[in-house]
C-alpha positions as CSV (number, residue, x, y, z in Angstrom):
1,X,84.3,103.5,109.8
2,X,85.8,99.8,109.3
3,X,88.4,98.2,110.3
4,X,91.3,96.6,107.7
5,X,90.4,93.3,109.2
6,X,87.5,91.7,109.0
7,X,86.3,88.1,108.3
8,X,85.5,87.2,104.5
9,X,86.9,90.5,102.9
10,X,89.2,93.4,104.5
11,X,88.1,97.2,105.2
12,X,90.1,98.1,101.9
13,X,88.0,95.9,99.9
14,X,84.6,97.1,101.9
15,X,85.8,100.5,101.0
16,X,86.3,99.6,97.3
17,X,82.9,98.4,96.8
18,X,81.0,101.1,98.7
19,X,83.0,103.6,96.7
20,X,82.2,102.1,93.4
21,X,78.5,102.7,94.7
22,X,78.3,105.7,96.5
23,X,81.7,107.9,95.5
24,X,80.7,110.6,97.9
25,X,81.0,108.2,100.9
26,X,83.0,109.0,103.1
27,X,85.1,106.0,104.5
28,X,87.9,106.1,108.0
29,X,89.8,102.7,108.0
30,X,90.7,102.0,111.4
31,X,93.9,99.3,111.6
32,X,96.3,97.8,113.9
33,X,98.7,96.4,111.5
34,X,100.4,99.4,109.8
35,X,102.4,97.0,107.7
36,X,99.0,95.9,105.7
37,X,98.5,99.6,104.4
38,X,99.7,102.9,104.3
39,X,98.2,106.2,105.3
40,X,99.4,107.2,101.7
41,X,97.7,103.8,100.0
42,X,94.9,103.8,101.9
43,X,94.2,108.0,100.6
44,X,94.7,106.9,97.0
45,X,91.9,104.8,97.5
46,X,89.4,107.3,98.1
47,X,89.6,106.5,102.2
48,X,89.5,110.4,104.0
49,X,91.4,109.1,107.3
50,X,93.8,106.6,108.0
51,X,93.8,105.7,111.7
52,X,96.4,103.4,114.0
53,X,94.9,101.2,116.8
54,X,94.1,101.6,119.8
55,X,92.0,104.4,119.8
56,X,89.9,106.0,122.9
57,X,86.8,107.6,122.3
58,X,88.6,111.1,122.3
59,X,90.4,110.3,119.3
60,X,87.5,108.4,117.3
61,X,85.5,111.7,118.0
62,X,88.1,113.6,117.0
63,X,88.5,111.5,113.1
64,X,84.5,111.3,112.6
65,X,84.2,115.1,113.3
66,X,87.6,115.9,111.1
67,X,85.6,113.6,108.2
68,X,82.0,115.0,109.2
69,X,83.1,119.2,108.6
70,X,84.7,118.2,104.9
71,X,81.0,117.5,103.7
């Protein structure tokens, strides 16, 4: 799980790299800016879940599960 923003390099690019290493990764990017990236963007990446800011521990349990059970 990383979040879009980030000093020195953004979740997408975090995401890109691990990816290019480990394909079978499976990456959540957590943001609070929906006008950086797109749910659809952020998919065609290779990045499972897309999730919007703020979220409670319900909800962060809920997208690690969701991403967990597709293994």
């Amino acid at each position: 799980m990383t979040d879009y923003t980030m000093p020195q390099m953004t979740g997408v690019d975090l995401a890109r790299e691990v990816l290019m290493i480990r394909p079978d990764m499976p990456i959540i990017l957590c943001t609070g800016f929906s006008e950086m990236i797109s749910e659809e963007k952020a998919k065609a990446l290779g990045i499972l879940e897309f999730v919007m800011k703020p979220l409670n521990r319900s909800d962060t349990a809920q997208v690690i599960r969701r991403v967990l059970d597709r293994r």
